[in-house]
C-alpha positions, -999 to +999 in steps of 0.1 A: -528-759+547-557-782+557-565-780+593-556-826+587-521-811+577-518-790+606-519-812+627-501-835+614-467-807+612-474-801+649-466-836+663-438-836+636-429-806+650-428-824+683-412-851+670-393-848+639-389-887+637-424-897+644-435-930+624-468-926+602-480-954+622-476-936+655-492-902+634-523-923+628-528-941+663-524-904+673-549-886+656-573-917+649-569-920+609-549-943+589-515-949+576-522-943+539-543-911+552-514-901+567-489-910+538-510-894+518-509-856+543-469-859+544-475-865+502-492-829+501-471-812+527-440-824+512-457-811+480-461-775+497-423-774+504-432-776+542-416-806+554-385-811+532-365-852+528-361-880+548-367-878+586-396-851+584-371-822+580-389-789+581-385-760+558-368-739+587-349-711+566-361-679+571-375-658+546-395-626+534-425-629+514-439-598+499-472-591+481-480-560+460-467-542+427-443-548+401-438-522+371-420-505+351-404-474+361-400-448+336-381-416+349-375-385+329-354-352+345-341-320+327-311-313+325-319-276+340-349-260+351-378-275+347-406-259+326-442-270+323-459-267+296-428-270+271-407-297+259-379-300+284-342-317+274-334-343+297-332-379+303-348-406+303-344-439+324-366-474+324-360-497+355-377-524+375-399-509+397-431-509+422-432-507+463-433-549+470-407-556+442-383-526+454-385-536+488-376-573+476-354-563+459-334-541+482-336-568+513-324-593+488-292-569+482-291-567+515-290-608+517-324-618+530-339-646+512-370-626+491-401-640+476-423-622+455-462-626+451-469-600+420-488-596+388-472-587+356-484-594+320-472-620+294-453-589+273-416-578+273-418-558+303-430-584+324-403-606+310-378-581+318-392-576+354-385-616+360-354-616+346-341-587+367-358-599+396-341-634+396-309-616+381-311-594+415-315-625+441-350-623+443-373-659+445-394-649+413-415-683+413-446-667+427-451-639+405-484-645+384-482-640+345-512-630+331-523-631+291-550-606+290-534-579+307-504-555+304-476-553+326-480-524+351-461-489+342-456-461+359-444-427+347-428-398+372-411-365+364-383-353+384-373-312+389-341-302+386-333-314+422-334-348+416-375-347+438-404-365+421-427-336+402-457-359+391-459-395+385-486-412+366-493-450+373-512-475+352-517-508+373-548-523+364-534-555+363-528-557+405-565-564+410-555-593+390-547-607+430-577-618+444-579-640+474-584-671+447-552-665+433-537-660+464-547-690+485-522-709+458-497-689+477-514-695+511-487-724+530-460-705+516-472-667+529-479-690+563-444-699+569-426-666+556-406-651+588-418-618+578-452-606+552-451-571+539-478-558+516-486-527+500-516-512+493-515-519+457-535-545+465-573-545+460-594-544+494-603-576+489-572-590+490-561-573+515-587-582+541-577-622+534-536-618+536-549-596+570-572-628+583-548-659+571-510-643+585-532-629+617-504-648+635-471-631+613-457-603+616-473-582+586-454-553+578-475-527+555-464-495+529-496-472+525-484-463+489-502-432+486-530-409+498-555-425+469-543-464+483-535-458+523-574-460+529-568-499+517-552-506+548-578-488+575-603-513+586-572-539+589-549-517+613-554-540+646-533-572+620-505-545+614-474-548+632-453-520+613-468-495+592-447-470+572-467-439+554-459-404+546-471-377+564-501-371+537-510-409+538-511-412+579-537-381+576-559-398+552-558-428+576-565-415+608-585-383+598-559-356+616-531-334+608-497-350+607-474-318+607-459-314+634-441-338+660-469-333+683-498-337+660-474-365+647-472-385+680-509-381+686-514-402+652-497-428+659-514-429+696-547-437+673-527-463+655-514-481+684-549-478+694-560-494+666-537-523+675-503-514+650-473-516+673-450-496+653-455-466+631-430-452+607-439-419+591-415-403+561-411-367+564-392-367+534-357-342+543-367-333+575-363-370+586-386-399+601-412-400+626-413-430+647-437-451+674-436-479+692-455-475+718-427-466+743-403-446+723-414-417+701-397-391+682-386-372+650-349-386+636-341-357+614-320-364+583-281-362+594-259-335+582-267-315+550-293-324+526-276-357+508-273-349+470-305-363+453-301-381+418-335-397+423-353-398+453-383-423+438-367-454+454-359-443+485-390-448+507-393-486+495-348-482+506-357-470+536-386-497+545-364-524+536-340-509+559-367-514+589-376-547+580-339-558+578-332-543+611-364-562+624-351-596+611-317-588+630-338-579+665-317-544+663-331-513+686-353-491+674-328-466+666-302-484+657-323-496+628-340-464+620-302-452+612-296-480+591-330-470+573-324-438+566-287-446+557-302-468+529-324-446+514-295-420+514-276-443+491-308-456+471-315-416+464-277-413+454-285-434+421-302-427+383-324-459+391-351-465+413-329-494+429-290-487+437-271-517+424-244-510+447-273-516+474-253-540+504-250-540+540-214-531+542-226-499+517-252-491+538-231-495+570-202-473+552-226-448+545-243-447+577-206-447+591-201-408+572-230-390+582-236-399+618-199-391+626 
């Protein structure tokens, strides 16, 4: 948006039945200037029909990866260095898209900025996408480069052994592709990233939505790094334990080595930290409040525990959106990535709020 056009959406803002003549007197220009600002801004989706009506509905915008999942688990123990029996599953996949996903189960209104190849997979990650309530227009197609992939091998248990990623194609999203996404990102209720993204890209989505809330997955201990120089534009940060040591440069282990992290990230200027401990629970800051929220009950059973940190974000973001507490919404977290673990795919199509709820509702009894 123009710094003209902003402007111009604040006194209609002001005045949602302002007449482009009184726009003009106002800011000194003329009418067909004017006409021609409401033109683009219409245009943009910003100001929607007749009487100026603003494009008020809330919505999340995410920004980061989109692959192919491809999951293999034996049926029994597993043995390196031998051919294993098993099986093998292929679903949508990647941190952004599973957390769109999941919120849009949830029934938030999802749009995804991502970068997937002209080639069947990427078709199939549209189709799903849409097919799963997510807003797909944004996602970038790309000729001369193949969809990302990424390969993980469960154990027995149902836990991730090694996963092997090939996502090239995410430094597809520089800044110049992204400003086309620019007045949209701007009026998104809530902006989470992953660090999938290249620094680059990062750094801008950090300087343009300096006045969103910007929610932000570290990824991984090779990606979290991404993020570092940008921590005073994050408002919620969710990492593991590995990734919030590679980021503040100190052992994240225990629940006092823990809390004195996410001091230095509310240092930094991040208001709330989130750090997955996988089945001993979640970590949590926010400045005030500060603890460990161990898993309830016994271990839940795992069919596939890849999906259920992106689960468990969405669950956070969710229960920002609905201004819940803090703990009320760190239950409702880790009651979704109970159920998202409780499924062969990444995502769990039975993924809802009144699952979620009727899960939560069972283990904290």
């Amino acid at each position: 948006m123009t710094p003209r056009e902003q402007e111009i959406l604040e006194l209609v803002r002001s005045d949602p039945l302002i007449s482009q003549t009184d726009i003009a007197a106002r800011l000194g220009i003329s009418r067909s200037a004017v006409a021609g600002h409401i033109m683009n801004l219409t245009g943009k989706g910003i100001i929607k029909g007749r009487g100026y009506v603003l494009a008020s509905n809330p919505f999340v915008a995410l920004v980061g990866g989109a692959n192919m999942d491809i999951c293999a688990s034996p049926t029994s123990h597993l043995r390196m260095h031998d051919s294993n029996p098993g099986s093998v599953v292929t679903s949508p996949g990647g941190v952004a898209r599973n957390i769109a996903e999941n919120l849009a189960r949830l029934g938030v209104d999802c749009r995804l900025v991502a970068a997937v190849g002209a080639d069947h997979h990427g078709d199939l990650l549209v189709q799903q996408g849409r097919a799963a309530g997510i807003d797909m227009d944004a996602v970038l197609r790309f000729d001369d480069a193949q969809t990302s992939t990424y390969v993980s091998l469960l154990d027995e248990s149902g836990d991730m052994h090694v996963g092997v990623n090939d996502m090239l194609i995410v430094d597809k999203l520089q800044p110049d592709r992204l400003r086309t996404h620019e007045p949209m990102l701007r009026q998104a209720s809530l902006v989470v990233l992953d660090t999938n993204l290249p620094d680059s890209s990062i750094a801008y989505l950090c300087e343009i939505l300096n006045d969103r809330p910007l929610f932000v997955d570290a990824v991984s201990v090779a990606k979290a790094h991404r993020i570092g120089p940008h921590l005073e534009s994050v408002h919620t940060l969710k990492a593991g334990s590995m990734e919030a040591e590679a980021l503040c440069g100190m052992r994240c282990r225990t629940e006092k080595q823990l809390a004195k992290a996410a001091r230095k990230f509310h240092r930094l200027g991040t208001r709330r930290v989130f750090i997955s401990l996988g089945e001993k629970g979640i970590f949590y800051s926010d400045g005030n409040a500060a603890g460990i929220e161990p898993v309830p009950g016994a271990r839940p059973a795992v069919t596939n525990a890849n999906g259920a940190g992106d689960a468990q974000f969405a669950g956070i973001a969710y229960g920002w959106l609905n201004e819940w507490p803090l703990m009320k919404t760190i239950r409702f977290a880790m009651s979704a990535a109970g159920l998202a673990m409780s499924h062969r795919s990444t995502i769990n199509p039975d993924m809802s709020r009144t699952s979620v709820e009727k899960h939560l509702a069972a283990v904290y009894v």
